[in-house]
Phi, psi and omega in degrees: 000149192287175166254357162270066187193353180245169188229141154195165216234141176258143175184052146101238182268356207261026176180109155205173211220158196193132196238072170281141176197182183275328172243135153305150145279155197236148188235097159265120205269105176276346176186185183244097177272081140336108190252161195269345202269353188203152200274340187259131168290179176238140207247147157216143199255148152263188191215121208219106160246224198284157158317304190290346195260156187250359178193127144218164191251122167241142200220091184264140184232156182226108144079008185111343178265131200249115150234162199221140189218146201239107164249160167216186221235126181196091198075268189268319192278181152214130174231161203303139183226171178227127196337319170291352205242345184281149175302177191281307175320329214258287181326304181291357181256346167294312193264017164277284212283355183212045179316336208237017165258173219288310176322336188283324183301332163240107157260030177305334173283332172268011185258000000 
């Protein structure tokens, strides 16, 4: 899947979205989702990145639960790869660039 094609969605701590890349990137807010069970919406972003960049990390939480979703870059799109699938360099420059994250502390994805 393309990365213009995801969503991805805000409601505090129980729905967030968290954005690593090689180039900043702009995270654009397209609506608003009204619940019925609460006064607070759920915001939702597109993700729009650099010209120049080649990988980004979306480190999306639910309810407490953290995924992680892997784009890379091809020709124009950047599509979705699954952690076993990156190249080795491309790991090793996410976990140079993103030391201090919760995902990093398990590194079963990067071996």
């Amino acid at each position: 899947m393309d990365l213009k094609e995801n969503k991805f969605y805000y409601a505090g701590e129980d729905m967030n979205f968290t954005v690593f890349s090689d180039y900043p990137c702009r995270a654009r807010h397209v609506e608003s989702i009204p619940l019925p069970i609460t006064e607070t919406p759920v915001d939702v972003y597109v993700i729009e990145p650099a010209a120049n960049g080649e990988w980004i990390v979306v480190d999306q939480r639910n309810d407490g639960k953290s995924s992680l979703k892997f784009f890379l870059r091809k020709g124009e799109a950047f599509r979705e790869y699954p952690s076993r699938d990156l190249p080795q360099p491309v790991k090793l420059q996410i976990l140079q660039r993103v030391p201090k994250s919760p995902w990093n502390r398990e590194r079963s994805w990067a071996a």
